[in-house]
BABA-236720 format. One record per residue (C-alpha): x, y, z. Coordinates in steps of 0.02 Angstrom, whole numbers, padded with zeros to 5 digits, always signed. Layout:
BABA-236720
XYZ ...
END
This chain:
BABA-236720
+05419+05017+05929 +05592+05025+05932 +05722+05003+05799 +05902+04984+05745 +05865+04975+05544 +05837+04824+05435 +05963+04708+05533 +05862+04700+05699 +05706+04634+05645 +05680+04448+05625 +05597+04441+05464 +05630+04568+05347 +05466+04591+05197 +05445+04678+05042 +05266+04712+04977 +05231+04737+04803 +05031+04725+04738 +04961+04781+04587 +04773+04806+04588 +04666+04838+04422 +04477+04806+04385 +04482+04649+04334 +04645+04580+04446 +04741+04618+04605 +04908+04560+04605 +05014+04534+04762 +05186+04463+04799 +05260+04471+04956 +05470+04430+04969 +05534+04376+05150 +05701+04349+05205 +05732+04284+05404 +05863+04367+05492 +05913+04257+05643 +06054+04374+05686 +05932+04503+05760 +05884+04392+05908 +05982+04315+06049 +05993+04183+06042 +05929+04154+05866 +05756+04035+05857 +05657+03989+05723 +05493+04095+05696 +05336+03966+05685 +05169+03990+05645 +05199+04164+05529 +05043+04206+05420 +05003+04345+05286 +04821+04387+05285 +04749+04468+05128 +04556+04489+05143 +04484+04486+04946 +04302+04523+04873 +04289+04422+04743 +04351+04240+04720 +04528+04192+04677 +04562+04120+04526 +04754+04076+04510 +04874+04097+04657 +05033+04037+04662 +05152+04025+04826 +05349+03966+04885 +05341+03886+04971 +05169+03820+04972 +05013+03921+05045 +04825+03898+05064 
END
């Protein structure tokens, strides 16, 4: 892989989690960037995976996520 910094990838992420005994937090903050294709296209179909032991009991998403 390849790359000219932060400007030539599409979408640009920022991972912050927290885990404790009794909680795991996790927030993840995306920004598109449609300069660093040619021509620019809308990304489709883009999914963040987070396997969990346990159940979930509150999660909260923008926009909205299953």
């Amino acid at each position: 892989v390849c790359s000219n910094g932060i400007q030539s990838t599409p979408l640009n992420l920022v991972v912050y989690w927290k885990c404790t005994a009794s909680t795991t937090d996790l927030r993840v903050d995306y920004r598109y960037n449609p300069e660093a294709m040619q021509p620019p296209a809308a990304l489709t179909n883009v999914q963040v995976l987070v396997p969990v032991n346990g159940g979930v009991t509150n999660m909260q998403s923008l926009p909205n996520a299953v």
